[in-house]
VOMI-719341 format. One record per residue: residue number from 0; chain; x, y, z of N, C-alpha, C in turn. Coordinates in steps of 0.2 Angstrom, whole numbers, plus 5000, padded with zeros to 4 digits. Layout:
BEGIN
<site num="NUM" cadena="A" n_px="X" n_py="Y" n_pz="Z" ca_px="X" ca_py="Y" ca_pz="Z" c_px="X" c_py="Y" c_pz="Z"/>
...
END
This chain:
BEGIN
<site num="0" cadena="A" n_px="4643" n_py="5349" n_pz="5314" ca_px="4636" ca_py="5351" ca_pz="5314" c_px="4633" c_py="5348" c_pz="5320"/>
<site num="1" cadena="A" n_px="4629" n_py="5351" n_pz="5326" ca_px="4626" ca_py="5352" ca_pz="5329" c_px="4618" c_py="5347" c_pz="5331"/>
<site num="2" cadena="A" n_px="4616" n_py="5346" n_pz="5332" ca_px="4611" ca_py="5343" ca_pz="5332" c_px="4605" c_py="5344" c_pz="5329"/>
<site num="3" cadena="A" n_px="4605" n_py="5352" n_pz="5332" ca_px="4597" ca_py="5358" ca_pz="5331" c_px="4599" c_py="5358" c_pz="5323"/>
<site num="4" cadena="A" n_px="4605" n_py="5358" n_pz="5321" ca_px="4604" ca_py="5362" ca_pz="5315" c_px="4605" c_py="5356" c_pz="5308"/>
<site num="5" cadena="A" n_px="4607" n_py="5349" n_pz="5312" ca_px="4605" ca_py="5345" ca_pz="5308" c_px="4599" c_py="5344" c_pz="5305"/>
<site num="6" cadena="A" n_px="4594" n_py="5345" n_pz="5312" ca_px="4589" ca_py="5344" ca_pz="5312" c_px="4586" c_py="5349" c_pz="5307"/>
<site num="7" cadena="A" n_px="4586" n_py="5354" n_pz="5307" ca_px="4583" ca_py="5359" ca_pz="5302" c_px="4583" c_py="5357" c_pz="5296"/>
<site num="8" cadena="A" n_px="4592" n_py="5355" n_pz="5293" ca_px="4592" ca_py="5354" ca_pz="5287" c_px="4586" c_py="5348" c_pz="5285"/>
<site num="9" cadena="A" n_px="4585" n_py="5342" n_pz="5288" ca_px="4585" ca_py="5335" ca_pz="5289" c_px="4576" c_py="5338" c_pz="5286"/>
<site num="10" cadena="A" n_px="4573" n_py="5343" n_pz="5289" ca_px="4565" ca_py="5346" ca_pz="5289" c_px="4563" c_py="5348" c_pz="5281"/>
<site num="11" cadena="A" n_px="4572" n_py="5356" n_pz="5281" ca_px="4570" ca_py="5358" ca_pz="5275" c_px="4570" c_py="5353" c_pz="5269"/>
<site num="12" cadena="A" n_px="4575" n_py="5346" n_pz="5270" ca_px="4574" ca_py="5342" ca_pz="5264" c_px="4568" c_py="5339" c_pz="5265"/>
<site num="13" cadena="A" n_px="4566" n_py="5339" n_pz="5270" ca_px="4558" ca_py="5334" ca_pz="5269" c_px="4553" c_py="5338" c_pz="5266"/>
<site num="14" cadena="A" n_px="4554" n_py="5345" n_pz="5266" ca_px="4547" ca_py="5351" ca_pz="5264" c_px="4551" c_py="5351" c_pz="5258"/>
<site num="15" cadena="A" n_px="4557" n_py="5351" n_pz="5256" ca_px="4558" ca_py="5352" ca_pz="5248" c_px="4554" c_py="5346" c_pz="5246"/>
<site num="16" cadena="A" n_px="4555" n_py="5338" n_pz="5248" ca_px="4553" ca_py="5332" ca_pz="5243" c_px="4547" c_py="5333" c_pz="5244"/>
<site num="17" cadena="A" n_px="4541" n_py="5335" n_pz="5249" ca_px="4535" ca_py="5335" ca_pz="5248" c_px="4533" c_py="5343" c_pz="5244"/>
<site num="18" cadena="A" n_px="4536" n_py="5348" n_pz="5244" ca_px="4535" ca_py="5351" ca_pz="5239" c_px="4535" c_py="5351" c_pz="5230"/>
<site num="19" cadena="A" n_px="4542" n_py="5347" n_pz="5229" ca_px="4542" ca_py="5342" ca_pz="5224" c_px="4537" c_py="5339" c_pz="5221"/>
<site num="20" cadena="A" n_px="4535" n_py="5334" n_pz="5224" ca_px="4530" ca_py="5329" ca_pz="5223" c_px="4523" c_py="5334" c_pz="5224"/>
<site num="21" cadena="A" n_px="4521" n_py="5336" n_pz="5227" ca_px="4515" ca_py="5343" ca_pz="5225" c_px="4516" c_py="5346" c_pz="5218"/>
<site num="22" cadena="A" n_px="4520" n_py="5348" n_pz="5218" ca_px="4523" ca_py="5351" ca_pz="5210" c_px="4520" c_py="5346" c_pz="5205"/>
<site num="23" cadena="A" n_px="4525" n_py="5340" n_pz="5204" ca_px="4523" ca_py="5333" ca_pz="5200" c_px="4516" c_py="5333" c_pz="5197"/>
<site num="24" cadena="A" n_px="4513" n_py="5332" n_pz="5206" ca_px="4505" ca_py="5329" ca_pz="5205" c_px="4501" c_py="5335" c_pz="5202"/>
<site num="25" cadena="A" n_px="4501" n_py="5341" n_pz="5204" ca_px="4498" ca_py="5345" ca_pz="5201" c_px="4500" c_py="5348" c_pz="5193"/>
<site num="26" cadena="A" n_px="4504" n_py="5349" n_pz="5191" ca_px="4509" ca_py="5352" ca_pz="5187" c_px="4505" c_py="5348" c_pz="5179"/>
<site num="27" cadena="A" n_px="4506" n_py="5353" n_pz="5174" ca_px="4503" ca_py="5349" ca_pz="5167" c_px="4505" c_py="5342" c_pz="5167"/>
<site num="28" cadena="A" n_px="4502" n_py="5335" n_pz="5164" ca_px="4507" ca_py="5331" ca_pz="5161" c_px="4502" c_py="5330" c_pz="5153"/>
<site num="29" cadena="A" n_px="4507" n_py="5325" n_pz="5147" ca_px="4504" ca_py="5324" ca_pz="5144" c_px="4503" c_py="5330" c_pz="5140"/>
<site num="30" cadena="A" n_px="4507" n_py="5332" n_pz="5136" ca_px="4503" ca_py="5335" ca_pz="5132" c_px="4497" c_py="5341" c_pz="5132"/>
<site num="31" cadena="A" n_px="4501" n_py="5345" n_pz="5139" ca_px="4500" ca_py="5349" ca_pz="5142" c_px="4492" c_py="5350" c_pz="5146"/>
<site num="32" cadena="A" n_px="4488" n_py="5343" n_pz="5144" ca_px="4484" ca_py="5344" ca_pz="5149" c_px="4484" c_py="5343" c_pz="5156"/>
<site num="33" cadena="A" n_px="4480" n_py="5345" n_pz="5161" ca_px="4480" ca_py="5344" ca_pz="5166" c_px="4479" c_py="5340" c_pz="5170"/>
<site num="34" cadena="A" n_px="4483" n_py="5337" n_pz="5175" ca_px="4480" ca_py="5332" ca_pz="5178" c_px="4474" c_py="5333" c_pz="5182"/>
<site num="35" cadena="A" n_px="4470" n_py="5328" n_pz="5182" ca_px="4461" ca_py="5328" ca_pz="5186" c_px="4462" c_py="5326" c_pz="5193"/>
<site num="36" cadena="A" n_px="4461" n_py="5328" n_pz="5196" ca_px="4461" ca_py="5323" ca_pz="5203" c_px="4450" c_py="5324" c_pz="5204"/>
<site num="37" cadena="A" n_px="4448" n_py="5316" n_pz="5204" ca_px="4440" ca_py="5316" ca_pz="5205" c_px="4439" c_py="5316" c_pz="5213"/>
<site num="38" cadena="A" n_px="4436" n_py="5319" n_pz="5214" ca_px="4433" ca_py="5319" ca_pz="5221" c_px="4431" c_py="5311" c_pz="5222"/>
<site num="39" cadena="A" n_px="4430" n_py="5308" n_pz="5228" ca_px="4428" ca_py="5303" ca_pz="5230" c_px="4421" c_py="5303" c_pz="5226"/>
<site num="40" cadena="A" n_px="4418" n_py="5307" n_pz="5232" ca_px="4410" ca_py="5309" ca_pz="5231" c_px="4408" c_py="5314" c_pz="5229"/>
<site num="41" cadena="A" n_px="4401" n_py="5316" n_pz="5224" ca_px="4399" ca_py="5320" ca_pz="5225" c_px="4390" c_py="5323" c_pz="5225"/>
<site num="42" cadena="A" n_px="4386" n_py="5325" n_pz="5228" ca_px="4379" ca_py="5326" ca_pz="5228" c_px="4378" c_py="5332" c_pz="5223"/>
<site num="43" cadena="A" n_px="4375" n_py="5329" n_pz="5216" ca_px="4374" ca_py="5332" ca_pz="5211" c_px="4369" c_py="5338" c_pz="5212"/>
<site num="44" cadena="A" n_px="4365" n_py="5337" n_pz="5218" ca_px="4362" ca_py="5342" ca_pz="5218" c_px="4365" c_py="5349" c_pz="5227"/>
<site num="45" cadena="A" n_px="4370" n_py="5346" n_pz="5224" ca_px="4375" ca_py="5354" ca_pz="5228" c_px="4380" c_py="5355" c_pz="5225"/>
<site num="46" cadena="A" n_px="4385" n_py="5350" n_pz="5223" ca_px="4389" ca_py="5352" ca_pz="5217" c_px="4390" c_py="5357" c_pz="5214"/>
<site num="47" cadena="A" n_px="4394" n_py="5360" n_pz="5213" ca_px="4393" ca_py="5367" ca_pz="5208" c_px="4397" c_py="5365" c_pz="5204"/>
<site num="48" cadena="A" n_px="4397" n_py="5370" n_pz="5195" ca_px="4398" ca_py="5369" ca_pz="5187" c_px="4406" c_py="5365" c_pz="5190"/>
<site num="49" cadena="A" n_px="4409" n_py="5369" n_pz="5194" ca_px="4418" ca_py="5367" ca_pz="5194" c_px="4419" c_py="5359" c_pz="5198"/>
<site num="50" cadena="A" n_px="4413" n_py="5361" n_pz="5202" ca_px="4414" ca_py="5353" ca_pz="5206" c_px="4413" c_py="5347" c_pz="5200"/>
<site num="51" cadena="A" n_px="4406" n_py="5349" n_pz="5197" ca_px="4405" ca_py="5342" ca_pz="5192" c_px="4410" c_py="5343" c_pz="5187"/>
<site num="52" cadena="A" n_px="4414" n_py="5347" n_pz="5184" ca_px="4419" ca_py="5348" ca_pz="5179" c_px="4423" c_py="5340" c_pz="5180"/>
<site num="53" cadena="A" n_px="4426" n_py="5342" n_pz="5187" ca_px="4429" ca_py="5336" ca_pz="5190" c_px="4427" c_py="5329" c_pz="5189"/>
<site num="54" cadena="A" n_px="4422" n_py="5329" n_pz="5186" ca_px="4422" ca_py="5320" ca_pz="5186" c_px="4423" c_py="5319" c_pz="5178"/>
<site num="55" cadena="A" n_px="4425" n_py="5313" n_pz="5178" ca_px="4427" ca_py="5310" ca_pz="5172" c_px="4420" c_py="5312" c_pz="5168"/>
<site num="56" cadena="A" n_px="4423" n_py="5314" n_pz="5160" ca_px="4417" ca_py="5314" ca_pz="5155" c_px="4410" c_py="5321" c_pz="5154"/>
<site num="57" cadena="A" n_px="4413" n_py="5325" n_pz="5162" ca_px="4410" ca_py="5329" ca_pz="5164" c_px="4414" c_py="5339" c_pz="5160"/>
<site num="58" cadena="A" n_px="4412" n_py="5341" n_pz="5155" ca_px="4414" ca_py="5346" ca_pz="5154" c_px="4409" c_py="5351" c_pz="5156"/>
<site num="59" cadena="A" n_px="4413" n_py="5358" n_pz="5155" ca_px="4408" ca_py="5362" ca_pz="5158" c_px="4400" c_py="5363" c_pz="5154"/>
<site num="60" cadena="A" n_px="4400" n_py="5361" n_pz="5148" ca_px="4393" ca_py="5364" ca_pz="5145" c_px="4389" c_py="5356" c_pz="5149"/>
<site num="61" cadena="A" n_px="4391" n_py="5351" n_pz="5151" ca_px="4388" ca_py="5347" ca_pz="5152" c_px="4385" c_py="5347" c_pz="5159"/>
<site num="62" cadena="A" n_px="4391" n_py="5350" n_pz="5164" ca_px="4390" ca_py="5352" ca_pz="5171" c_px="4385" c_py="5357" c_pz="5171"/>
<site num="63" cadena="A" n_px="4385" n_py="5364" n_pz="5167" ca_px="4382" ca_py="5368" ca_pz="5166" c_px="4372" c_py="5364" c_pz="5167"/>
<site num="64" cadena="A" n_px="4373" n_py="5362" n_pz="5163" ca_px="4366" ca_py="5358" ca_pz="5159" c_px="4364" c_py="5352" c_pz="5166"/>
<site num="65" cadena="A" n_px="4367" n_py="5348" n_pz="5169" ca_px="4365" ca_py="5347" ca_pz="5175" c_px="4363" c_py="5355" c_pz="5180"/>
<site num="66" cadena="A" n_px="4368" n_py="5358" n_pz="5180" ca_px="4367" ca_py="5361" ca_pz="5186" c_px="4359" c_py="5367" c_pz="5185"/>
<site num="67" cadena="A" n_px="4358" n_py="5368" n_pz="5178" ca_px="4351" ca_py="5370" ca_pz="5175" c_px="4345" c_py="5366" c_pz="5178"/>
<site num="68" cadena="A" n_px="4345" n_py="5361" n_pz="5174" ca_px="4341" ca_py="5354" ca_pz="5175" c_px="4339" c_py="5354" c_pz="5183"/>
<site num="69" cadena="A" n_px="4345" n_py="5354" n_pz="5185" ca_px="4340" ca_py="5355" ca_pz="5196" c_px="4337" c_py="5362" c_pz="5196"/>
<site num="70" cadena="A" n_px="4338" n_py="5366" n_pz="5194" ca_px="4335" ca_py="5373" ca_pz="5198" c_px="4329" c_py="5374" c_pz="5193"/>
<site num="71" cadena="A" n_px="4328" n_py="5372" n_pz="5185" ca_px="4321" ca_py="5372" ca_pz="5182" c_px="4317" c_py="5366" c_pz="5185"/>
<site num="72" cadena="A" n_px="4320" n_py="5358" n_pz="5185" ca_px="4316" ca_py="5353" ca_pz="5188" c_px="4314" c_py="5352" c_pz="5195"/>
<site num="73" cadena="A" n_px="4319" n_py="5355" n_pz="5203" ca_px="4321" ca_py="5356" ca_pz="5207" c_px="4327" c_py="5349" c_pz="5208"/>
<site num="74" cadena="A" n_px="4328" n_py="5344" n_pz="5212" ca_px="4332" ca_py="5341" ca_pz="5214" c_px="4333" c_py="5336" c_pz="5213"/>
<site num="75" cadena="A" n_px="4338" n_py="5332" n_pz="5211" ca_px="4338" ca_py="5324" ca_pz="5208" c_px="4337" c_py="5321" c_pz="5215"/>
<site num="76" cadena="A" n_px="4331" n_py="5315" n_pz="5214" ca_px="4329" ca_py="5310" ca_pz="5219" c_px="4333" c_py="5305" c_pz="5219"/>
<site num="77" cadena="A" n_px="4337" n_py="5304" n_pz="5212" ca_px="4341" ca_py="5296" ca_pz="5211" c_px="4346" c_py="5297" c_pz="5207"/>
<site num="78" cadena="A" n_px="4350" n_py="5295" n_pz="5205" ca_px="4356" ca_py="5294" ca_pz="5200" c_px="4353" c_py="5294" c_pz="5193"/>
<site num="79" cadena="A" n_px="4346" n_py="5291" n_pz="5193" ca_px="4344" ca_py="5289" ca_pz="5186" c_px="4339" c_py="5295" c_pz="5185"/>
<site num="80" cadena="A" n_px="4339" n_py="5301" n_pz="5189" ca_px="4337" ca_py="5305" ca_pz="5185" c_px="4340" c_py="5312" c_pz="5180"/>
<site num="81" cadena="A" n_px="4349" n_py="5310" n_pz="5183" ca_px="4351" ca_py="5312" ca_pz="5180" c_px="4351" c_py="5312" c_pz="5172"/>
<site num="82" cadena="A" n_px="4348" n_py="5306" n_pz="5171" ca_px="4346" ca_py="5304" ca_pz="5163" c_px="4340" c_py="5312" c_pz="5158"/>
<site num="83" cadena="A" n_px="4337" n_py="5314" n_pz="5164" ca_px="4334" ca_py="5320" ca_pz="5162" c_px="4338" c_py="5326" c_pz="5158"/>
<site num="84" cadena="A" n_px="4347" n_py="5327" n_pz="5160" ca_px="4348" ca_py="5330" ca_pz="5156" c_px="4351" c_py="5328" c_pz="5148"/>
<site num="85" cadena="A" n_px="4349" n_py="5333" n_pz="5144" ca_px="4351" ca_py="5330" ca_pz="5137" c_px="4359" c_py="5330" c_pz="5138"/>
<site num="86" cadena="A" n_px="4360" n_py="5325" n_pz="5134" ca_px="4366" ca_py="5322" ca_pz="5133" c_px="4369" c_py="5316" c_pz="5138"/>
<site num="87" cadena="A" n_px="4362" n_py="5315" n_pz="5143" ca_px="4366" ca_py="5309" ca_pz="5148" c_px="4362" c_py="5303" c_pz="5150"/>
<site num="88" cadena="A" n_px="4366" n_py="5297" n_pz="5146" ca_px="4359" ca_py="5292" ca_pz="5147" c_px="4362" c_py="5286" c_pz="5151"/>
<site num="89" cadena="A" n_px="4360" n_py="5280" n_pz="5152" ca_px="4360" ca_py="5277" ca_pz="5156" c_px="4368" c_py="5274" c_pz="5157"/>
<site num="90" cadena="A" n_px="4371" n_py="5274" n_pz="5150" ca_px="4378" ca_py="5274" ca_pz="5152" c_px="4382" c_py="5278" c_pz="5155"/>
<site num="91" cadena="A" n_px="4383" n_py="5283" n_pz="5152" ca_px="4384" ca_py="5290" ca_pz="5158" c_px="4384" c_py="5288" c_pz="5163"/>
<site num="92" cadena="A" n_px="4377" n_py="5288" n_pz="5167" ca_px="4377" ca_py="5288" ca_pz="5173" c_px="4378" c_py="5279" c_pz="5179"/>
<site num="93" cadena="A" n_px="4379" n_py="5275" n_pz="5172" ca_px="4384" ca_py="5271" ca_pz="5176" c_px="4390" c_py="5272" c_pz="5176"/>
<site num="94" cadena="A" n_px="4395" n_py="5276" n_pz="5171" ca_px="4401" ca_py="5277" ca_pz="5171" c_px="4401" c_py="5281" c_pz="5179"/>
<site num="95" cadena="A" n_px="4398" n_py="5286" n_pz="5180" ca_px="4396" ca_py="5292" ca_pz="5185" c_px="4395" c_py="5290" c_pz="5191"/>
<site num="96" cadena="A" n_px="4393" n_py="5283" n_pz="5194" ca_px="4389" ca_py="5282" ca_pz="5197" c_px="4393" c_py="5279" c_pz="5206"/>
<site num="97" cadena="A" n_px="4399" n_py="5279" n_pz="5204" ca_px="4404" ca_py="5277" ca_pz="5209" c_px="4407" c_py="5284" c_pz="5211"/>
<site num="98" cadena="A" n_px="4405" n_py="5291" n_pz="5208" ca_px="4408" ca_py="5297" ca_pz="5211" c_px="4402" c_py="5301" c_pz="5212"/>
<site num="99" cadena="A" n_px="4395" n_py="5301" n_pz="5212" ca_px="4389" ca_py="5303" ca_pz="5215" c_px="4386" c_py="5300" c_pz="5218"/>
<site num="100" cadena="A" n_px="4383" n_py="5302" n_pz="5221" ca_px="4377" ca_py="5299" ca_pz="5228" c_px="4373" c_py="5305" c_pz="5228"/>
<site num="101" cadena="A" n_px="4366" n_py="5302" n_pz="5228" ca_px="4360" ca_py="5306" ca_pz="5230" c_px="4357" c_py="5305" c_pz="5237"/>
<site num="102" cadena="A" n_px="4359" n_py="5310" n_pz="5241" ca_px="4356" ca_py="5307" ca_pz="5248" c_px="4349" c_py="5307" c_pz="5250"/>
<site num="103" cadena="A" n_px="4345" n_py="5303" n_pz="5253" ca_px="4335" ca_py="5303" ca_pz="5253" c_px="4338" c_py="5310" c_pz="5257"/>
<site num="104" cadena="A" n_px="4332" n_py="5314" n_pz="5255" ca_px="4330" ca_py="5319" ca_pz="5257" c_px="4322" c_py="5318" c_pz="5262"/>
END
């Protein structure tokens, strides 16, 4: 075997073992549900229904109900006015509060 054609092979095992482990991480686990991967960050008032999905505790009727909340009240100034929508009070938004940020506008 050759050097060039070592090499190749030596590549396609490395794109097989990283396409494996992409598989893993993304793929059901559990009881068929899905793994979540959470955003670092996110600003509740640009966020859209799928982006908030992504955070822990956050479903869509809930994401929904945020994403309402901004456009009939206009834009959250702080974390703690997330408490404006029903169903999210001050634990919520400590649970929340390591993957949102409100930037001064």
């Amino acid at each position: 075997m050759n050097r060039s054609s070592w090499l190749v092979r030596a590549w396609a095992v490395l794109v097989l073992i990283l396409a494996a482990r992409l598989i893993w991480v993304v793929s059901p686990a559990g009881g068929g549900r899905p793994i979540r991967v959470v955003p670092l960050v996110l600003d509740p008032n640009l966020a859209s229904v799928e982006e908030l999905q992504l955070l822990p505790g956050v479903g869509r009727s809930r994401a929904e109900q945020i994403v309402l909340e901004r456009i009939r009240r206009g834009p959250f100034r702080s974390l703690a006015e997330l408490e404006r929508v029903d169903g999210i009070g001050a634990d919520t938004v400590r649970n929340l509060a390591r993957h949102l940020v409100v930037p001064p506008h």
